[in-house]
C-alpha positions in Angstrom: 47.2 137.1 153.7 45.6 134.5 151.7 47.5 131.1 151.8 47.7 128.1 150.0 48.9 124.7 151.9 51.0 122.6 149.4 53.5 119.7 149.3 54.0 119.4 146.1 53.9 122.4 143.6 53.7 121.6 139.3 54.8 124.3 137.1 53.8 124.6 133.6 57.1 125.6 131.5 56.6 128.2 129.3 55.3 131.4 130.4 55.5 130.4 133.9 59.3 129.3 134.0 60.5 130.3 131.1 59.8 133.8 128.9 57.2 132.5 126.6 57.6 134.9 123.4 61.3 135.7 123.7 61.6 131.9 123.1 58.9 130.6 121.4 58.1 133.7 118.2 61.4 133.1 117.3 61.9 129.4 117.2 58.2 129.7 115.4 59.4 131.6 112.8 62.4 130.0 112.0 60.3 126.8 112.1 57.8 127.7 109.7 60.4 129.5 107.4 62.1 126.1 106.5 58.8 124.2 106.5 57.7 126.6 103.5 61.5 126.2 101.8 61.1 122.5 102.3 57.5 122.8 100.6 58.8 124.7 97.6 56.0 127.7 98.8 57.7 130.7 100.1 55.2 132.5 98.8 52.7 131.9 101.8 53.0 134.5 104.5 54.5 133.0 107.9 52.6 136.1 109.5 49.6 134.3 109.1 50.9 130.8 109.7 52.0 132.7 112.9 48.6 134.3 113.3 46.9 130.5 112.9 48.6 129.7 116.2 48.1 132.5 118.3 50.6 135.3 117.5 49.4 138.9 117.1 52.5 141.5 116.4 55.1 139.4 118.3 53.1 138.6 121.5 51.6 135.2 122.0 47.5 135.2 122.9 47.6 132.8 126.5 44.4 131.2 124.4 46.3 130.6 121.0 47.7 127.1 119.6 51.4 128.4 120.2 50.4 128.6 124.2 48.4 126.1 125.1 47.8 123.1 122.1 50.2 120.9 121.1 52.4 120.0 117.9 50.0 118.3 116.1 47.8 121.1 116.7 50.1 123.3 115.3 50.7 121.6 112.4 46.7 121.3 111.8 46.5 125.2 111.8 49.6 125.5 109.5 47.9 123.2 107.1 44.5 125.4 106.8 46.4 127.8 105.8 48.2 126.2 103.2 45.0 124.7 101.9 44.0 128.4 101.6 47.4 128.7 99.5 46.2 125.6 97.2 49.1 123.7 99.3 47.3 120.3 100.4 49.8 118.6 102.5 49.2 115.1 104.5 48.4 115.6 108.1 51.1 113.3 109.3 53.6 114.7 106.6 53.0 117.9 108.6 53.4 116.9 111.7 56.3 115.1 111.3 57.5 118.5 109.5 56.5 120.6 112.6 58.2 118.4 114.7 61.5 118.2 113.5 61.6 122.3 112.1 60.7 123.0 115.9 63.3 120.3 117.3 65.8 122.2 115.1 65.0 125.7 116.0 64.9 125.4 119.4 68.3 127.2 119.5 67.5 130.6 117.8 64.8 131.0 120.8 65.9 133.0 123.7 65.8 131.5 127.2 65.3 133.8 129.8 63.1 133.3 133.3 59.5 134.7 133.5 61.2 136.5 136.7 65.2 137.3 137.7 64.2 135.9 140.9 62.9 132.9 139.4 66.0 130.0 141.0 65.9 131.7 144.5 62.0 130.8 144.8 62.2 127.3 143.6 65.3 126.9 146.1 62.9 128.8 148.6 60.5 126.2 147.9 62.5 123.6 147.9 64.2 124.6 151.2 60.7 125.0 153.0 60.1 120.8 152.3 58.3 121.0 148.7 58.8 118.6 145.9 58.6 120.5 142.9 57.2 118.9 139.0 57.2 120.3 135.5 54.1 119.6 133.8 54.2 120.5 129.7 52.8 120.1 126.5 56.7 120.5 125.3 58.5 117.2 124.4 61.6 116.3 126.7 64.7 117.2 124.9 63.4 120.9 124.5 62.4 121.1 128.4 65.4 119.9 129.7 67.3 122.0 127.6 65.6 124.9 128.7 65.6 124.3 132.2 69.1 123.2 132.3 69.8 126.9 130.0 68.2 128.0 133.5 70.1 126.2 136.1 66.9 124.7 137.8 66.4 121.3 136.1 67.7 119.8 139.2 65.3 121.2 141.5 62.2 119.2 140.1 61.8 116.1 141.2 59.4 115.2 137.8 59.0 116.4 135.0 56.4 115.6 133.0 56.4 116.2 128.9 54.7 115.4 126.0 56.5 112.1 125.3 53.0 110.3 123.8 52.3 108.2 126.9 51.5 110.5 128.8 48.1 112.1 128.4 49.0 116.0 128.1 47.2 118.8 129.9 44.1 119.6 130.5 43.4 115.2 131.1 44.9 115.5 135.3 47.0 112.5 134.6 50.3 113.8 135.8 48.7 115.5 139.0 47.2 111.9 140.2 50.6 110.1 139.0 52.4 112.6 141.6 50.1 112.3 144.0 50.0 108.3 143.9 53.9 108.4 143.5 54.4 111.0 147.0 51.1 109.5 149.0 49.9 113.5 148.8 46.3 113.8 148.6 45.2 116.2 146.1 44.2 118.9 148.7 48.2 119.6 149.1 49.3 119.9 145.3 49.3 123.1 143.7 49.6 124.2 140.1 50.9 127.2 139.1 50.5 128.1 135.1 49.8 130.9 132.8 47.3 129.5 130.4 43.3 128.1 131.0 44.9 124.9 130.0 46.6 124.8 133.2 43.3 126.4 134.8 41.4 123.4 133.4 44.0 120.9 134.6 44.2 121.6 138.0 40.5 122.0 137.8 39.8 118.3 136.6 42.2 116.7 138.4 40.9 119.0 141.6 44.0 120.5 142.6 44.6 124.3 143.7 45.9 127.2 141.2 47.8 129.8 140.4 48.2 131.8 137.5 50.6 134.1 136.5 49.7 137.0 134.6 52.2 139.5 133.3 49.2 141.8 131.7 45.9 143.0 133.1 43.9 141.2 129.9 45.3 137.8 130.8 44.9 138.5 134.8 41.0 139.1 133.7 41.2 135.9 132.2 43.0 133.9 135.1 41.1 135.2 138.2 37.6 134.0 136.9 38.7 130.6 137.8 42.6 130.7 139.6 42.6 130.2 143.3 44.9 133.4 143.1 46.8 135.6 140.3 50.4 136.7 140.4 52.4 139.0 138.0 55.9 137.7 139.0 57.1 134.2 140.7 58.5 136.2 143.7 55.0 136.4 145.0 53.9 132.9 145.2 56.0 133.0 148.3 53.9 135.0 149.4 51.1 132.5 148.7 52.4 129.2 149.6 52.4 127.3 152.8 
């Protein structure tokens, strides 16, 4: 069976620890839905706010803004589409917008694990020797909340957010910051992430990778350029040495 030697393993958050669209569509809406009220235009569709970022029928595209870009990101896709609305808002007005409708939100998303075996792998892991990370695009209050909603915060020893000193995902920052910080060389990190985002990260910071794919159209996607695809966490105990 194919194996992959790591000491350290980095998660991404959502769609790898955490259930991506139970979450995420919902806090989005919600988010958007005061942003309009706040704006005085109710009359734009959130539909296609939501489709801006990635969101097709209540399932989030791995590729879209939602997934893999960051606030300000977001908030750049919700303002085309207010322009398109003859709404011209600021670019920092709307990011500042985004981020506090999303920091407000955060608890009408459900959190639920990718897998109901999620907490006995990461112990697993844990148990066999392996420092664990979180590496997201997320800012810090939401992760820890959602890991702590989990009962695993405790089992990474970083976590890495978007806090604004940090350069997010794909720049492989974080990966040489653990590395440095355990002495591991970068042939016995792994990454394990849903998204090309996380493809391209451990890719330029030269790291392994796997990616988790709970659909055959993003398990197309993944293998081109994953070290290996899985379709629940259970497996990657399967994978890792």
């Amino acid at each position: 069976m194919f194996k992959i030697n790591a000491d350290v393993i980095m998660f991404d958050k959502d769609g790898t620890l955490i259930d991506f669209d139970a979450f995420w569509v919902t806090v989005s809406y919600k988010a958007f839905s005061d942003i309009l009220k706040e704006y005085g235009r109710e009359d734009v569709p959130i539909d296609e706010i939501l489709e801006a970022i990635g969101v097709h029928n209540g399932t989030t595209d791995i590729d879209g803004v939602l997934c893999k870009g960051t606030y300000e990101q977001t908030a750049q896709k919700m303002c085309d589409v207010l322009k398109k609305y003859g709404c011209d808002v600021p670019f920092d007005i709307a990011v500042q917008s985004v981020l506090a409708a999303y920091g407000k939100n955060t608890g009408v998303g459900e959190i639920k694990p990718t897998s109901p075996k999620l907490a006995d792998v990461l112990r697993s892991l844990k148990a066999l020797g392996k420092r664990l990370a979180v590496v997201t695009t997320d800012n810090e209050p939401i992760t820890r909340r959602c890991l702590s909603a989990l009962g695993i915060e405790e089992l990474f020893d970083k976590i890495y957010t978007d806090d604004g000193i940090y350069p997010p995902k794909p720049d492989p920052y974080c990966a040489v910051d653990i590395c440095n910080a355990y002495g591991v060389p970068r042939e016995r990190v792994l990454m394990v992430g849903d998204t090309m985002t996380d493809i391209e990260f451990a890719t330029n910071a030269g790291i392994a990778v796997v990616g988790v794919a709970k659909n055959q159209a993003n398990r197309a996607r993944l293998e081109s350029r994953a070290d290996a695809v899985i379709s629940d966490m259970a497996e990657l105990l399967d994978i890792v040495g």
